[in-house]
N, C-alpha and C positions, 0 to 999 in steps of 0.2 A: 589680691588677685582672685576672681572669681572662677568657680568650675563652670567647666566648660559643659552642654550635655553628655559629652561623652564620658569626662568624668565620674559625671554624677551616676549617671547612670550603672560604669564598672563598681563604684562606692554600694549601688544598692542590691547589684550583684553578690557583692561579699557579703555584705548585712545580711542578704535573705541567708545564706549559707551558713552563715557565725550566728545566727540570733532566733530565739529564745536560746538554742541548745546546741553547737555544731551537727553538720552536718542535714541530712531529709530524711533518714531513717533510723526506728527503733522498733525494739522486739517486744511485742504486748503478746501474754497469755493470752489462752481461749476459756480456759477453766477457771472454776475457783481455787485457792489456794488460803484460805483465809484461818485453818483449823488443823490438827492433830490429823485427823482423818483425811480430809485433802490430801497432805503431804503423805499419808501414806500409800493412797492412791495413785497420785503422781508420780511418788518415785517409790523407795521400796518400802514396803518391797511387792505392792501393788503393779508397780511398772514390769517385775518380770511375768507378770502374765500378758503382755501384750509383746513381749521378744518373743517367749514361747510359740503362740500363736504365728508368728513370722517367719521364726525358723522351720516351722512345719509347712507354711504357702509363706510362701514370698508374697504373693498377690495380697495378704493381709495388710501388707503395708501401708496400702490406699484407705484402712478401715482405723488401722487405730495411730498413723502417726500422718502431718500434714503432707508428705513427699507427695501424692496426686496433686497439689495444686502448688508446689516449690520450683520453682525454676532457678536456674545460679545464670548468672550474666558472668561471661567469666571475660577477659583480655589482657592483652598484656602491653598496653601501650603502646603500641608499634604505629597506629594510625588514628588517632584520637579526632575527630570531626575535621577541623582545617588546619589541627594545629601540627599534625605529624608524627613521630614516634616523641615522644613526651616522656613514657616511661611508666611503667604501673602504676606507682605510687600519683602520680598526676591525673594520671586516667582515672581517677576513684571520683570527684565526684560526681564523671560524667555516668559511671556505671551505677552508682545512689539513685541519679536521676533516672535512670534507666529502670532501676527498680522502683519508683517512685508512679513511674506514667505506667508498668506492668497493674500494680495495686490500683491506681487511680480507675483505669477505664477498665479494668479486667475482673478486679479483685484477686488477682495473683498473687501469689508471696513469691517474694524475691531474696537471695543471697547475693551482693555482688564479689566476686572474686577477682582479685588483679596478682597475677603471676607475674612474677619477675622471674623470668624465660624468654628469651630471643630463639632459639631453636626450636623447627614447627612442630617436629617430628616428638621432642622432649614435654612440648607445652603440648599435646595429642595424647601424650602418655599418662599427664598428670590429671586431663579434663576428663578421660575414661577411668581413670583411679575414683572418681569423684559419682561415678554411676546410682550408689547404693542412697545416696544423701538425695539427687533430686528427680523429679518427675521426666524433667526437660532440660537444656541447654543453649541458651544463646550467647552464643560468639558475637563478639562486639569488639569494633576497630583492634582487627588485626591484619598487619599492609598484606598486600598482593606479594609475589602470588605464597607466601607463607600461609595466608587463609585458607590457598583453598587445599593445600596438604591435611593443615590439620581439621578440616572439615570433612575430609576422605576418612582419614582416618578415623575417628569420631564417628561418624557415620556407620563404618564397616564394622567397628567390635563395638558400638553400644547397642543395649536394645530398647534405649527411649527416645523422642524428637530430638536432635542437633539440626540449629537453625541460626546460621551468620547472614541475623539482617541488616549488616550491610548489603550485605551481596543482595539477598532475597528479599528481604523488607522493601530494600528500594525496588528491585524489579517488580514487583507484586505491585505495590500502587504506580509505577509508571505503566503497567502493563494495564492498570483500569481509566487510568489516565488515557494511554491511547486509544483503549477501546474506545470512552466516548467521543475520545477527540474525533478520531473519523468518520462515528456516527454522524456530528456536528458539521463536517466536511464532506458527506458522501462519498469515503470512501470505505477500500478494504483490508485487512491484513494483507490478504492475498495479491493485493496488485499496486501495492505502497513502495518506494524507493527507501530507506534508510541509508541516511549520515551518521556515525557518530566518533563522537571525541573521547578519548579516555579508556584505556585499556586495561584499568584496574578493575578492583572485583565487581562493583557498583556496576562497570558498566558492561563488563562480561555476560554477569548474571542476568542483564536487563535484556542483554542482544540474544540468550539463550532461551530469554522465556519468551519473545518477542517471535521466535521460531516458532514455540509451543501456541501460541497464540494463531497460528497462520503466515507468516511471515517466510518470504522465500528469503533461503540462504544466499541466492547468488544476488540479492536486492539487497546485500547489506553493505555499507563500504567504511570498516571501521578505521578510522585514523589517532593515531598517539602524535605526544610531541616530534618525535620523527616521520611523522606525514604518514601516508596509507599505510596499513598492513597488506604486504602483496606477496605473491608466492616468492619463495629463493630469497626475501629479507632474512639476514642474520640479525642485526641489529639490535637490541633490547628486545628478544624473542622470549616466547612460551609458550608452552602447547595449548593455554587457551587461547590465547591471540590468534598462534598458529591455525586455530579452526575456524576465525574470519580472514585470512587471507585472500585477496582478490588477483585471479592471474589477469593483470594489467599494466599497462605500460604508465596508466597515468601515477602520481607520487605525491602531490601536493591536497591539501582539503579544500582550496579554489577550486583544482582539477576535478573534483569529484562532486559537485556541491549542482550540477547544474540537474534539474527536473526534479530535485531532492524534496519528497514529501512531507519527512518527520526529517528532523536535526533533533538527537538526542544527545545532549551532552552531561557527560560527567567528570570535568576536565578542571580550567582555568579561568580565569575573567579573561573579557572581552577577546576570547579565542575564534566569536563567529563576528564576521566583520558586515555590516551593511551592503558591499558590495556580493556577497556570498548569500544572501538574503534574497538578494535581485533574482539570483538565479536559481531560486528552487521555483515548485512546479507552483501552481493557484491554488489557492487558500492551504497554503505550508501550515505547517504544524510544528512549531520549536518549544524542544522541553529542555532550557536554559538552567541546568542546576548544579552548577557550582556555586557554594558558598563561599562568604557573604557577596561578592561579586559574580554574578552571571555573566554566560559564555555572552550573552548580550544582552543589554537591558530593554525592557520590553517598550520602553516610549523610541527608541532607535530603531526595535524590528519593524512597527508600525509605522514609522515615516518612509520606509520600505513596499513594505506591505500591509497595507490598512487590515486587513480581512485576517491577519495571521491569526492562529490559534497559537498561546504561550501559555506556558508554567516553569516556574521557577522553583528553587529550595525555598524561597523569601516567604516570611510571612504578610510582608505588606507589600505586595502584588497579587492578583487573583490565581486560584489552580497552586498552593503550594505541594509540592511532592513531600508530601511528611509519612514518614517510615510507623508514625504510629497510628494510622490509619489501618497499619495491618497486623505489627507483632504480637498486641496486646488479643487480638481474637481469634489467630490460629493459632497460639499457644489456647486460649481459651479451649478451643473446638477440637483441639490434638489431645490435651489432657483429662479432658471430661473423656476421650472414649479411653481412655488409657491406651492413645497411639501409639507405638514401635517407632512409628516415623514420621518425617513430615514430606510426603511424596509430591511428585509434579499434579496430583491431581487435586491434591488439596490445597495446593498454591495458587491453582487455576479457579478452584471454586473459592477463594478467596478475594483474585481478581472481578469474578463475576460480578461476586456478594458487593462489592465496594461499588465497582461501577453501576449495578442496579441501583442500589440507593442513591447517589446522586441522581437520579433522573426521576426518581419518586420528588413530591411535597417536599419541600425542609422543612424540620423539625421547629416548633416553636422553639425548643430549649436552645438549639442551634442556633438557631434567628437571635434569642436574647444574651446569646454570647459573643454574638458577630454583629451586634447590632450598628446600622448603617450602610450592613454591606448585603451586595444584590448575590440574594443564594438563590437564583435560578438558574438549571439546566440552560447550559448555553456556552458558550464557547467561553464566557467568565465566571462558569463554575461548572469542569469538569468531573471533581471526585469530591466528595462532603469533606466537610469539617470535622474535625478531629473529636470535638465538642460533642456532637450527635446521637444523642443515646441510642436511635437503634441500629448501632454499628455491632454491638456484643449481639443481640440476637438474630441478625441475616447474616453477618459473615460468620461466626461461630457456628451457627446451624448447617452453613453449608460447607465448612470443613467440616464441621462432627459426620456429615452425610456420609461427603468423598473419604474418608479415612474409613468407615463402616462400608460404602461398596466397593472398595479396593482392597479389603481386608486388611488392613493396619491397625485395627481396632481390638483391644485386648478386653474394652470392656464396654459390647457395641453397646447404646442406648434403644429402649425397647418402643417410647415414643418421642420422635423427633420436633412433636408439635406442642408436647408438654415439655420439653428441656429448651424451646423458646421462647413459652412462653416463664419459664422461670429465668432463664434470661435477663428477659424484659424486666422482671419482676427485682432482680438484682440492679436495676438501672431503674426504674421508675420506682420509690419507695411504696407506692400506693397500689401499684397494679395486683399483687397479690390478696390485699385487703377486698380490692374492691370488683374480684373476679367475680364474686356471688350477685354482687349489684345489680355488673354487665347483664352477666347471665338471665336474668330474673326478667333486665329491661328487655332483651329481645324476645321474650315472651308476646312483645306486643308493640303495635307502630305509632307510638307517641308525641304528636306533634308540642314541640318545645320550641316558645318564643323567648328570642334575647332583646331585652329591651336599648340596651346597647349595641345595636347590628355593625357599626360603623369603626366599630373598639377591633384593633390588630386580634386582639387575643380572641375575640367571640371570632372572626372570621377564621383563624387556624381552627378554634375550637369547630365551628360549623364544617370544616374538611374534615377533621378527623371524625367526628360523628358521623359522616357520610360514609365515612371507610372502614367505621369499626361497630355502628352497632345499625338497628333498623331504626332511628328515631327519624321524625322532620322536622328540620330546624325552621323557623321562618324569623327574618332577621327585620326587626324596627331599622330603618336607616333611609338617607337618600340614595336610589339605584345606581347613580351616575358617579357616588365617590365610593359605594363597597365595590364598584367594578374596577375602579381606579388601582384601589388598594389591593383587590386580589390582585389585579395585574404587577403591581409592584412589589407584591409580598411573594411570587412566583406559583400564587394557588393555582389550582384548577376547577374549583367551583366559580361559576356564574351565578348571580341572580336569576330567577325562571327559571332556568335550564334545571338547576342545581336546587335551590333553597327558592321559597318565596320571601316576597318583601312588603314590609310593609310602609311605605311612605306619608312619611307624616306632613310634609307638606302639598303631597296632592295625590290623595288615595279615593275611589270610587266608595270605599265602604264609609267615611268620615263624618257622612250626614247621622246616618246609622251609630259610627260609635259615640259621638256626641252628645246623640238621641237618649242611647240606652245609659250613659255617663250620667246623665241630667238625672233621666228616672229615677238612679239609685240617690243621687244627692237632693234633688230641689227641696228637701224637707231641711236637710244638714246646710244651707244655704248658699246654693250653688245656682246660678243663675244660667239662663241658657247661653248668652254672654260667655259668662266665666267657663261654662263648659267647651263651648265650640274651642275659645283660649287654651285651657288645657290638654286637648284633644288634637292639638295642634301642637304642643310646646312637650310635653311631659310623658315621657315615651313610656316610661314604669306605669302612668293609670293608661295608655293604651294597652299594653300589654295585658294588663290586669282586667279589661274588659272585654280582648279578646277570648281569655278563659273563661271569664263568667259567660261571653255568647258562646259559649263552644265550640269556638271558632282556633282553638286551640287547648291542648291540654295541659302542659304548668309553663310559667312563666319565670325564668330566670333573669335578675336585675344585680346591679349595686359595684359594677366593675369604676367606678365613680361616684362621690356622691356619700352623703353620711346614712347611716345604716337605716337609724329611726324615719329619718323623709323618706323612702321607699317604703318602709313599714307603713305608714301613715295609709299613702295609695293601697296597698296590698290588701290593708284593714275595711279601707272605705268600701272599697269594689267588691269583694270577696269572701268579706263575714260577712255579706249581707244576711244573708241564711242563717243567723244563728253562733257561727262557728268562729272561734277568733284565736288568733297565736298563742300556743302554750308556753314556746320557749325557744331558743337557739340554742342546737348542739355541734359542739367539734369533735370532728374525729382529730386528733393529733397523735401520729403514727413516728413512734421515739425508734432508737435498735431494738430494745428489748423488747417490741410490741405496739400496738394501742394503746390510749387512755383520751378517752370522751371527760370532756368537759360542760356543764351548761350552769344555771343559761348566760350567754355570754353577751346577750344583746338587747333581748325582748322585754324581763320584768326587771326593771332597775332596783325594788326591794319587795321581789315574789311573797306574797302571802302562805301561808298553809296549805291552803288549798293549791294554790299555784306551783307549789313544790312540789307539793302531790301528784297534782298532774304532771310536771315536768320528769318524774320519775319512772312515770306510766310511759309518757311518748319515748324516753330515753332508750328505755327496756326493749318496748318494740324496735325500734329506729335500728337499734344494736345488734339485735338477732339477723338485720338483713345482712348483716356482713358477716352472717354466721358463727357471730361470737356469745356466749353465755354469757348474760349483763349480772357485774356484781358490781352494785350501786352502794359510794360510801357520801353521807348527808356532812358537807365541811361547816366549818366554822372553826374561830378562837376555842370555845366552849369545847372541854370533851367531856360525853357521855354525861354529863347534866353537872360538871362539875364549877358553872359561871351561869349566871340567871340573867346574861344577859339579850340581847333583842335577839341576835340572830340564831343564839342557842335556843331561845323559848321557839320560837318560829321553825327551826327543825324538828326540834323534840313535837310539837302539835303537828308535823305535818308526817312524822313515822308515827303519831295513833290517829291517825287519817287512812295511813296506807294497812298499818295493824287493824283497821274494820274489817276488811275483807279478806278472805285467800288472797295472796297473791303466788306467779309461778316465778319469780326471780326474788334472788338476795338483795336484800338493804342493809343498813345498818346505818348508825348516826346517836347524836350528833360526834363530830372526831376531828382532830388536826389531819391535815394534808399526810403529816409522813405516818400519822397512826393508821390511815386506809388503805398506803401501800408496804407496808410493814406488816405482814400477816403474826411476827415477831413480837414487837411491841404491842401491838393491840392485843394478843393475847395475854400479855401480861399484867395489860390495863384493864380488860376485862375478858376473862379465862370462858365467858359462854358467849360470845358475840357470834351472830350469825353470819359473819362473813368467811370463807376461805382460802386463802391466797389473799394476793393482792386487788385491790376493787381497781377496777377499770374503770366504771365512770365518775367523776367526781359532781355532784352535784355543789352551788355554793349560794348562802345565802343570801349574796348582791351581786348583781351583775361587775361592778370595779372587780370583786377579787376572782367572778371567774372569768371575766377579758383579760387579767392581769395576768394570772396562772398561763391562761392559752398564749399570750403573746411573749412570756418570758420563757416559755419551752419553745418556740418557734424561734427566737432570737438567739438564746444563748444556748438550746439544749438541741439543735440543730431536727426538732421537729417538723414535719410536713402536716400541714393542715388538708384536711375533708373538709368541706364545710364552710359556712353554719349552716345547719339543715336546719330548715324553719318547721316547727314542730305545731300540727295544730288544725292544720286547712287544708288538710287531704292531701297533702304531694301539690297541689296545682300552681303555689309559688315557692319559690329559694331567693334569698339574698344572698349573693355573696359579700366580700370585702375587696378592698379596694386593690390589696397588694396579689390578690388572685392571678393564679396564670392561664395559659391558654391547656394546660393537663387540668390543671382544677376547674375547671369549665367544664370540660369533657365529663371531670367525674359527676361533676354538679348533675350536666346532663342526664347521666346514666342513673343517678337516686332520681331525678326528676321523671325520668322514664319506665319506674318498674310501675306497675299496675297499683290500685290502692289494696287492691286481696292478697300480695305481696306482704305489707305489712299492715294490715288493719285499720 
């Protein structure tokens, strides 16, 4: 008997759970611990001078132990997603996971905690006992209305954030949800009808901030499984229900369903019936989100109503309401100021922050994790994806803001513009690195040709270089499919309007650059023929001729295509002058830092001299990122102890660089772990000019240094810069093939500092 998918599928459920190691979480040091000394740093009797220091400020806390960035997930089983009180012990590994997506998008550390407590007022008692251990608190599935006791409580005697995102997680992204939905709809808060289903905390919460947002009270008509909530109902009552009460004669959710703008449901499957569709007002708006069945499914609202605007909990339907859109970055934005609380105003600059990014560009990264699906602002994508790295710095920013002008902030931040962009800098590995780059390139307005105009990733790349530094992109492509693709990738740049174009199969300049193409070849035997041919075909020697007519200033290439053919063109066009490739360098940006690798591309077995030089361009190249270049020369061979090729050929090419002053460290020849071992190499030779470990690896074949860059980028989860083509003034870069629409950007940005930037 074969498994069914569904089978299979609970089978890889458990797998991922049980395998390498139970469970999703474990606890890794931050320090060393490796010596006598550690440990006695660590604990005693080291450790009691960091209680000392506490018991005198509390506020030290934040300095010498993790609590500012510790959140506990705490519950106790009562309402576990759709599966219902289950039980603490059952609830554990949805609260893992919980901790899991805190770390993932946030870098928050998490404890999860599951009390076995049924009593609200008891499990209040025990979640405030727990104050001194974390920063924050979220409450996670525990049923109505027991939530919202021990969320009062909690609230009332603690003095850090308590946040039950049930309650408020969901409300927070359905309340960004709406916002854009009515943008999309032309309408308002203020003059919207509200339906909804479900009177638990979910839906409470959403109808409370849905006030907060504009929303008239007397527009809202909440209904439970016992039909409307109306004045004088005893019935399955509570004072939060009781404060959507409608004094009405009507009782049924047919009765109340007619001119209905938003149906919000937090309820049951197929609780909203087609005929109930008919009768809300033009272009409705239903947020179907009960799991895993919807209050309706959205191909039945639209035989209804064509025009409906829908979101579901579902991930595979457009618009999901997903709760981590939001917890992971007002915890973010709460704890960095060291909030007290997490108020209605920081909930609301949370909504905003969500709903604004949806209506910006989507993210490349987003795009290549959603890939196939249409992430344009539009009625089929109301709030981002989850995926989207600059969710941590615009909603975290703009809680950190509201909790600093509402004074909740214990430990305001003094700039709001440098704590996003570290952020960002938490989310994009590189941004940090490559701030001095940026910086340097808008010194000056760069025009930068992508010889690939027509490639997904140069076009996101050509948006965000419009948005983020002064350069001009002008993109090789045919006009009529980069306009195509932005329209389909959701850009906002045009061809002309935005970026120029260059077209290769019918551009006014063509006589011209075939002219000037010939010029430089007819000697190397290129024929006028063969020229007009490539000039028409081969978008890398267009580009490449652009810069030499100065018709542009560097050229980026190679998003396709093997590394040396693009080398080839770059050579012919561009050394004419003299000047020819010294080398390819990678920046590969590991946790503990950088480390530059070359040449990784250019000399397949560098001479003397060519390593010499390669050392030279490395040094410079390196300072742009404002790092101090300690260059170690690799090989088999250490320190002359193997007379073999590639040891002779280092050792001649450090009494190359030993002719003259030089203002950076070398050292060589040496194994890979002797350059970053400041350790061992001292003990291999006790006066070697290097200190610490060398950051750029120079190596004497090209195989072992592609080999080195591609095995830290594979297995050592490194981000690559690069290769910076070292050699011909900044005016060309190659990339590689696996490059993204960020490595573009950065490519960009080195492509566009000035050459008196770096020599």
């Amino acid at each position: 008997m074969t498994d069914t998918p569904k089978d299979t599928q609970n089978q890889a459920a458990l797998a991922y759970h049980q395998f390498p190691k139970p469970g999703k979480l474990e606890i890794r040091a931050t320090k060393p611990l490796a010596n006598g000394r550690d440990l006695s740093l660590a604990y005693s009797p080291g450790v009691a001078e960091a209680c000392l220091e506490i018991k005198a400020d509390e506020k030290a806390a934040s300095l010498y132990t993790a609590r500012a960035n510790l959140v506990g997930v705490v519950s106790n089983g009562t309402a576990v997603l759709g599966l219902g009180n289950i039980g603490a012990l059952a609830s554990k590994p949805v609260m893992e996971g919980k901790a899991v997506l805190f770390k993932k998008f946030a870098n928050i550390d998490c404890f999860d905690i599951e009390v076995k407590e049924s009593d609200p007022e008891r499990l209040a008692e025990i979640v405030c006992a727990l104050e001194p251990t974390f920063g924050a608190i979220n409450l996670e599935d525990i049923k109505a209305p027991d939530c919202f006791i021990v969320e009062k409580i909690c609230r009332e005697r603690m003095n850090i954030p308590v946040f039950h995102d049930d309650q408020h997680g969901t409300a927070i992204v359905v309340g960004a949800a709406a916002r854009n939905a009515l943008h999309v709809a032309g309408k308002s808060f203020e003059e919207i009808k509200i339906v909804s289903t479900g009177g638990g905390a979910a839906g409470i919460a959403c109808l409370n901030l849905l006030l907060k947002l504009g929303v008239k009270r007397e527009n809202v008509w909440l209904c439970d499984i016992h039909g409307l909530v109306y004045e004088g109902r005893e019935e399955d009552m509570n004072p939060q229900k009781a404060a959507f009460a409608q004094p009405s004669n009507l009782r049924t959710l047919d009765d109340v369903m007619d001119g209905a703008d938003l149906f919000l449901g937090l309820s049951g499957p197929n609780v909203l019936k087609p005929e109930h569709v008919a009768k809300m007002a033009d272009r409705p708006i239903i947020f179907a989100l009960a799991n895993p069945t919807p209050e309706i499914m959205p191909d039945v609202a639209r035989e209804v109503a064509p025009k409906a605007i829908i979101a579901t909990g579902r991930s595979d339907f457009p618009n999901q309401v997903n709760n981590v859109l939001c917890f992971p970055f007002i915890f973010r934005g709460a704890l960095d100021v060291g909030a007290t609380e997490i108020n209605d105003e920081m909930q609301i600059a949370c909504v905003e922050g969500i709903a604004e990014l949806a209506r910006h560009t989507t993210s490349a990264e987003a795009a290549a994790a959603y890939k196939g699906e249409q992430l344009t602002f539009g009625a089929d994508y109301l709030i981002p994806k989850p995926f989207d790295p600059r969710l941590s710095g615009i909603v975290s920013t703009s809680v950190a803001r509201a909790a600093m002008e509402t004074g909740v902030a214990a430990r305001p931040l003094e700039d709001l513009d440098a704590y996003k962009h570290r952020l960002d800098a938490s989310v994009y590995k590189s941004a940090l690195l490559m701030r001095p780059v940026f910086e340097a390139a808008r010194t000056a307005s760069r025009r930068i040709v992508f010889a690939e105009g027509e490639d997904e990733r140069v076009l996101r790349a050509a948006q965000a270089i419009l948005e983020e530094t002064t350069e001009q992109p002008i993109l090789i492509g045919r006009p009529e499919v980069i306009t195509t693709r932005c329209e389909r990738l959701g850009l906002e740049i045009r061809p002309e309007r935005d970026f120029n174009i260059v077209n290769p199969e019918n551009d006014p300049r063509y006589r011209d650059y075939w002219g000037s193409y010939h010029a430089i070849m007819k000697r190397r035997g290129v024929s006028p023929d063969l020229a007009k041919a490539i000039m028409r075909t081969n978008t890398t020697a267009i580009g490449a001729v652009m810069v030499h007519r100065e018709e542009a200033d560097s050229l980026i290439c190679g998003t396709f295509g093997e590394y040396r053919w693009h080398l080839n063109y770059i050579s012919q066009v561009l050394c004419s002058d003299g000047c020819r490739p010294q080398g390819a360098l990678s920046m590969i940006i590991m946790e503990d830092g950088p480390l530059f690798i070359a040449d990784t591309h250019v000399n397949i077995f560098p001479s003397p001299e060519q390593l010499a030089e390669i050392a030279l361009g490395a040094a410079r190249h390196v300072r742009r990122f404002g790092i101090e270049p300690k260059i170690a020369f690799c090989s088999q061979s250490q320190f002359g102890n193997q007379g073999s090729d590639s040891g002779t050929r280092l050792r001649e090419a450090l009494d190359l660089l030993d002719s003259k002053p030089r203002d950076f460290a070398y050292e060589g020849e040496m194994n890979v772990d002797t350059a970053l071992d400041a350790d061992l190499r001292e003990r291999l030779l006790p006066d070697n000019r290097l200190e610490g470990a060398a950051n750029i690896l120079i190596f004497s074949n090209s195989d072992a240094a592609s080999g080195v860059r591609n095995i830290l980028k594979a297995k050592a989860g490194g981000l690559e810069v690069g290769p910076i083509l070292m050699g011909v003034g900044n005016r060309a870069h190659i990339v590689t093939s696996g490059v993204t629409a960020r490595g573009l950007l950065n490519m960009a940005a080195i492509a566009g500092t000035p050459v008196a930037h770096y020599g």
